[in-house]
C-alpha positions in Angstrom: 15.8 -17.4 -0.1 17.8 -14.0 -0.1 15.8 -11.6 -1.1 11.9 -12.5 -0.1 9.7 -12.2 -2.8 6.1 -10.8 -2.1 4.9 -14.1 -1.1 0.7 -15.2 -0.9 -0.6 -14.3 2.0 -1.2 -17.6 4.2 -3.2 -18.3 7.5 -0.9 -17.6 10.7 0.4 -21.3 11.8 1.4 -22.1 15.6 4.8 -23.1 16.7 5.6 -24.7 20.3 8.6 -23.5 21.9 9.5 -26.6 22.7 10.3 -27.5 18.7 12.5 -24.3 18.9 15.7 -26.3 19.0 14.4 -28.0 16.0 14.2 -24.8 13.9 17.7 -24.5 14.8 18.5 -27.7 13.9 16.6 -27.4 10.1 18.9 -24.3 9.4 21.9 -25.7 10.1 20.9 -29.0 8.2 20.1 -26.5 5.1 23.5 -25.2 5.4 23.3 -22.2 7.3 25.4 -20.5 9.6 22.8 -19.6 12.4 23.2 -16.3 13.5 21.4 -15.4 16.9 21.3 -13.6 20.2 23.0 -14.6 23.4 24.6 -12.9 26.2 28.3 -11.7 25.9 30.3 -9.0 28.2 26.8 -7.5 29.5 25.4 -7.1 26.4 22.9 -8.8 24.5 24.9 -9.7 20.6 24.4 -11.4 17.8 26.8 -14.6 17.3 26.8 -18.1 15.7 24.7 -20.4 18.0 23.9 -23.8 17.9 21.1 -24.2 21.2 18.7 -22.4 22.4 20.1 -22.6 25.1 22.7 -19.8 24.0 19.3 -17.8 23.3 19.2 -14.9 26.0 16.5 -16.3 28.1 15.7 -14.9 31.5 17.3 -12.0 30.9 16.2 -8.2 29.6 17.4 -5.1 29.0 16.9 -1.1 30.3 17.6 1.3 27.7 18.0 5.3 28.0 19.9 7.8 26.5 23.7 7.2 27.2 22.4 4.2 29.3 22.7 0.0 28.5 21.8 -2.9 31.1 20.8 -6.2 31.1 18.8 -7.3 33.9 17.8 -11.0 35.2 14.0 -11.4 34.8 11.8 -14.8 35.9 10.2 -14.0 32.0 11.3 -17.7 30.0 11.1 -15.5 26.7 13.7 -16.0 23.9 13.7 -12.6 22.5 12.9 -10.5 25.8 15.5 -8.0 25.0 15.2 -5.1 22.5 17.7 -3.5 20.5 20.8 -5.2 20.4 24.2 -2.8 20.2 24.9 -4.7 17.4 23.3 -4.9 14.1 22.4 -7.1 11.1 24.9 -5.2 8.9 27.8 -6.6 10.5 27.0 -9.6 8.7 26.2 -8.5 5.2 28.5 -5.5 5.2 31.4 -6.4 7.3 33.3 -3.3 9.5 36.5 -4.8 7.4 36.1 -6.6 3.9 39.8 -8.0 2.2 39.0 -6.7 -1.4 42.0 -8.1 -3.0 45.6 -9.5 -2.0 48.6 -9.7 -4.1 51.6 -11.9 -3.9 54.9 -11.5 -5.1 55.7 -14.6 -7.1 58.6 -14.9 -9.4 59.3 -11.1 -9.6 55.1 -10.7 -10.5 52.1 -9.8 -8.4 49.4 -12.6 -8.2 45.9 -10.7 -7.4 43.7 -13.0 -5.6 40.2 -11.4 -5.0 38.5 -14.7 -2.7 35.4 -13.4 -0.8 34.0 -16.2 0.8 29.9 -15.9 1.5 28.9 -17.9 3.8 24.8 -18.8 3.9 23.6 -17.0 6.9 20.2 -18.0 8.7 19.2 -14.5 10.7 16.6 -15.5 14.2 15.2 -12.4 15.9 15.7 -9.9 13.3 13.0 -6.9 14.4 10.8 -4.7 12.0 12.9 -1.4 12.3 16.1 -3.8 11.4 14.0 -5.6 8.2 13.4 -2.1 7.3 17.1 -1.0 8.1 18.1 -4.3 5.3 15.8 -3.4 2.9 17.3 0.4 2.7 20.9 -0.9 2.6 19.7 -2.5 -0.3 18.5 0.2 -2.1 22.1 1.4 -1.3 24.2 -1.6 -2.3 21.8 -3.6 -4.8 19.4 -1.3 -6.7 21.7 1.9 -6.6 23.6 2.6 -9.6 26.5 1.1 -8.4 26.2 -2.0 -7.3 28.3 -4.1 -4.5 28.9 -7.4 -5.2 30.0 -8.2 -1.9 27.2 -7.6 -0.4 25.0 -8.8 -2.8 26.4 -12.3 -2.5 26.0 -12.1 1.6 22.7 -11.1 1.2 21.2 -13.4 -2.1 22.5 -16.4 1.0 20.6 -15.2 4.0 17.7 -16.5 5.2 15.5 -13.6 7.7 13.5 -15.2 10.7 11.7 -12.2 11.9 10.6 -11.5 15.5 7.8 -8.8 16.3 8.5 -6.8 19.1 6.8 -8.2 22.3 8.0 -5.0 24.2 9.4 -1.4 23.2 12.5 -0.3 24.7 13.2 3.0 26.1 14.7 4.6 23.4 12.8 2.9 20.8 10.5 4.9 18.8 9.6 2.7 15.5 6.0 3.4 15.7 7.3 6.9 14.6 9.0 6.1 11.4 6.3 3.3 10.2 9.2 0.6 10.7 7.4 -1.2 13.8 6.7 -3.0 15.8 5.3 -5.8 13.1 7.9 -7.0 10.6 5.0 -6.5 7.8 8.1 -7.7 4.6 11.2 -8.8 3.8 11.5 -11.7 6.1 11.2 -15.4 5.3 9.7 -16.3 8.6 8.0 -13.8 11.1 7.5 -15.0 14.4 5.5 -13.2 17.5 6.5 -14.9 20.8 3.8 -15.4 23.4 3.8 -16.6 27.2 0.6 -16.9 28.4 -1.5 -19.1 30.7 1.8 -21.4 31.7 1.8 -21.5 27.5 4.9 -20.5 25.5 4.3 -20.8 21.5 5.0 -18.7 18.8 2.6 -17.1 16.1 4.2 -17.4 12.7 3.6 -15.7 9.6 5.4 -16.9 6.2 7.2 -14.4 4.3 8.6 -16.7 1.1 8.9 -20.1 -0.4 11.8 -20.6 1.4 10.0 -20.1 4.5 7.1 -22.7 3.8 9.7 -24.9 2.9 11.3 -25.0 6.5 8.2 -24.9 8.3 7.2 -28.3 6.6 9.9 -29.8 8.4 8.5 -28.4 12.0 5.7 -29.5 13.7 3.2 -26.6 13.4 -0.7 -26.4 13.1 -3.2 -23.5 12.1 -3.3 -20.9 14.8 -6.9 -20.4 16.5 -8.9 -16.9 16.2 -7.7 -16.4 20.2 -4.4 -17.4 19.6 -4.3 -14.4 16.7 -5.5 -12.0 18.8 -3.4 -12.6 21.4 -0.4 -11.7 19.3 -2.3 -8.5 17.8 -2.8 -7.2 21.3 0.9 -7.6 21.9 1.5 -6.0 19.3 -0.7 -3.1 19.7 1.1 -2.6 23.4 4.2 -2.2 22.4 3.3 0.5 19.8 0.9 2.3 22.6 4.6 2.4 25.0 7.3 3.4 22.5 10.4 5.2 24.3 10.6 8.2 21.7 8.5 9.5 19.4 9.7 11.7 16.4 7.0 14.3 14.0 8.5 13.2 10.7 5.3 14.7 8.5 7.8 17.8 7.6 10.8 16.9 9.1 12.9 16.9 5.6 11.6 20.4 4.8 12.0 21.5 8.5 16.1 20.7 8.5 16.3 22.2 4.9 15.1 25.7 6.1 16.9 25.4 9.7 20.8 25.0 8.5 21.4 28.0 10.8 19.7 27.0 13.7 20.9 28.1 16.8 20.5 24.4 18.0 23.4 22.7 16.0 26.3 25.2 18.3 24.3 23.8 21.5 24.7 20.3 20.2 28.2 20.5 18.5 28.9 21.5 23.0 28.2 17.9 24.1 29.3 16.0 21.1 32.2 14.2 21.2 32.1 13.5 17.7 33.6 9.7 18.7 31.5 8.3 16.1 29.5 5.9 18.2 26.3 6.9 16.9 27.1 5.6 13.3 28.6 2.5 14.3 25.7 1.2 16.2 23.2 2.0 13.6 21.8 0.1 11.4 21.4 1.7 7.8 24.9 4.3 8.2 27.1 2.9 4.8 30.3 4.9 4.9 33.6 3.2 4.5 36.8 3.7 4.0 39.6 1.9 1.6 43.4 1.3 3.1 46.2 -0.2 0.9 48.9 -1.9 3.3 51.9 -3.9 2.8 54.3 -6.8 4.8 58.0 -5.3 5.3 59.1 -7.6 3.0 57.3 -6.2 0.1 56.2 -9.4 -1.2 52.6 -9.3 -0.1 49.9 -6.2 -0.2 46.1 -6.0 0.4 43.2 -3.5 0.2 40.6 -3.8 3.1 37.6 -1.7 3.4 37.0 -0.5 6.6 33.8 1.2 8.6 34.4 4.6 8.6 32.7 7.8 9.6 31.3 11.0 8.5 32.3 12.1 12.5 36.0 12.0 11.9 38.3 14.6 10.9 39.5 12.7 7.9 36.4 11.6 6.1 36.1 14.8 4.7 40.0 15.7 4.2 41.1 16.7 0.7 44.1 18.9 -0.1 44.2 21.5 2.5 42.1 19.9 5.0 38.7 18.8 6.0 35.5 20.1 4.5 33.7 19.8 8.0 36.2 20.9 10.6 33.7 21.9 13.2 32.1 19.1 15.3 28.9 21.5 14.6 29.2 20.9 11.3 30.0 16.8 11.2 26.9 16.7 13.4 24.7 18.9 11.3 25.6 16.5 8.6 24.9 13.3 9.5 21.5 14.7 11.0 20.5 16.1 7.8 21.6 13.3 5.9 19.8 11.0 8.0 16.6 12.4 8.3 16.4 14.4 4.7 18.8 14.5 2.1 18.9 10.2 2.5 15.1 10.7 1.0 16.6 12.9 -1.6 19.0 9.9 -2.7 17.4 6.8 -1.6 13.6 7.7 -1.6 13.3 6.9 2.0 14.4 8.1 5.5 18.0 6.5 6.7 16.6 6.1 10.2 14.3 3.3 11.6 13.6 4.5 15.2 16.2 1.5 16.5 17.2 4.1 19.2 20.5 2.8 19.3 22.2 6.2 18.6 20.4 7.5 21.7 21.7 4.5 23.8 24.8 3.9 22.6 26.5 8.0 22.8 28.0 8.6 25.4 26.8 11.8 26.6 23.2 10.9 26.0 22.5 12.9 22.8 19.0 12.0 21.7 18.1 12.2 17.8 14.5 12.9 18.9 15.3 15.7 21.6 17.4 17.3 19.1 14.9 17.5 15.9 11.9 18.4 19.1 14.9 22.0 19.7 15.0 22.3 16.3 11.4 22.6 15.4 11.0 24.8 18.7 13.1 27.0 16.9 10.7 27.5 14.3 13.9 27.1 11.5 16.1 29.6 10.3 17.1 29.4 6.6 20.7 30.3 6.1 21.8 34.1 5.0 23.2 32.7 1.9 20.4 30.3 0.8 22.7 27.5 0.5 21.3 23.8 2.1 25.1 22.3 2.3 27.3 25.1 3.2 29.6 23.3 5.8 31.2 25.2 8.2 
């Protein structure tokens, strides 16, 4: 199942941790490749993994702005750790995608367009990153335009969900209605609980696909305690989020403040290195490159990552639109937060945090709307929303 369906709403089941391995096991039996976390070069990532024991138990991590650690911890949790630096769309839109190759053969091109999909199986995929799929798929699948790349990774991926046991420091998902409960778009939700020397897992079913692998687990009905023992986890983490962001007027707020005094204090400490888009998990923008071998007998056409950071994204003849680094921030801010609802009927940010972790001088998205909105908002002289200077 790809793309969950609203599915009928079905008593929450129990699942021991000890049949974890056999979830695992069911996937890759289906045919998935079983995409998880683990520990790699300090970091918490999301890889191929076979075990759960690649899973990164016994370890968490400390999050604040310009700041990533994992720590050891004595908690036996699978999915102790918060945002990852990665995210989901590495998977379903790759930083670089072969769009065609050519050959020289007999003094013709051959054109060979082979994008293989592999059927990916998602475990610990959290609410703000279902809500961060489901907007890149109002981007690449219900758009006008549609990707067929991506639709093809995504119609094969199967979504086990995991609600958030604990909110990082730079989280702030309770904000932006993303979080902490994966409430859709998952085939299997799961909320991980350690209690009374017990480890087991709530589960909620999000699809057929996802009542089809849980009747090959062992699972029972959960009890009324057992429920509320994952509600009250639940409600914790959204009473301790890291951030929190006013969004009631926010779109309206960064229309009438284009000229605020705020964007030259930011546009000091930004290094404009493009960090903050990579990490996240709903930025889109991509760039096309056309190479060739010396020879001349073979050519491609990747698609790359790209940013609306660097000089070049915004080059035509005569130079960039956006020289400034005030106005590449001022941009992707404003796109982010207001003029994405414009296009995509929704906000492009999911309180992750990971663009307050992840940049390297510790600019936080949520200190810098809180300066704006301190200023009051200044509309620009001109009465023009886009003017980039």
């Amino acid at each position: 199942m790809a793309i969950p369906s609203p599915f009928p709403v079905s008593p929450p089941l129990i699942f021991e941790r000890k049949d974890f391995q056999k979830l695992l096991e069911v996937l890759n039996a289906q045919g998935y490749h079983v995409i998880g976390p683990t520990v790699r070069d300090g970091a918490v990532i999301y890889d191929e993994v076979l075990s759960d024991h690649e899973f990164p138990v016994g370890w968490t991590d400390s999050q604040s702005a310009g700041a990533y650690r994992l720590e050891k911890s004595d908690n036996k949790a699978l999915f102790a750790y918060t945002a990852s630096p990665q995210s989901w769309k590495r998977f379903l839109h790759p930083p670089a995608l072969t769009l065609w190759e050519a050959h020289r053969s007999n003094g013709t091109f051959q054109i060979t367009a082979e994008d293989t999909s592999p059927r990916y199986a998602f475990v610990g995929v959290r609410a703000c990153e279902l809500q961060a799929i489901a907007i890149q798929d109002k981007v690449f699948l219900y758009s006008e335009f549609l990707d067929p790349h991506y639709k093809a990774r995504r119609e094969n991926t199967f979504i086990v969900a995991v609600n958030c046991g604990r909110a990082g420091g730079t989280c702030f998902c309770a904000s932006m209605n993303t979080g902490p409960k994966a409430s859709s778009g998952f085939d299997l939700a799961l909320t991980e609980i350690l209690e009374d020397e017990r480890h087991y897992f709530v589960v909620e079913i999000g699809s057929e696909a996802g009542a089809e692998i849980m009747r090959e687990l062992p699972h029972r009905p959960a009890g009324e305690g057992e429920i509320e023992a994952a509600e009250r986890i639940l409600a914790q983490t959204a009473a301790s989020m890291g951030r929190e962001l006013k969004t009631d007027d926010l779109k309206e707020l960064l229309y009438r403040s284009y000229e605020s005094p705020r964007w030259d204090d930011v546009a000091r400490r930004c290094l404009t290195c493009g960090n903050c888009t990579l990490v996240c998990p709903t930025c889109f923008c991509t760039t096309v490159e056309d190479v060739t071998d010396l020879t001349g007998e073979q050519a491609q056409r990747v698609r790359k990552w790209d940013s609306c950071f660097t000089m070049d994204f915004s080059y035509i003849h005569g130079g960039s639109v956006r020289y400034s680094t005030k106005s590449r921030y001022r941009q992707w801010l404003t796109h982010k937060l207001a003029t994405w609802i414009d296009q995509f009927g929704t906000s492009g940010c999911v309180g992750c945090g990971r663009c307050i972790t992840w940049c390297p001088v510790g600019i936080d998205i949520t200190e810098e709307v809180q300066a704006v909105r301190a200023g009051g908002g200044k509309t620009s002289k001109k009465g023009v929303k886009h003017e980039n200077v």
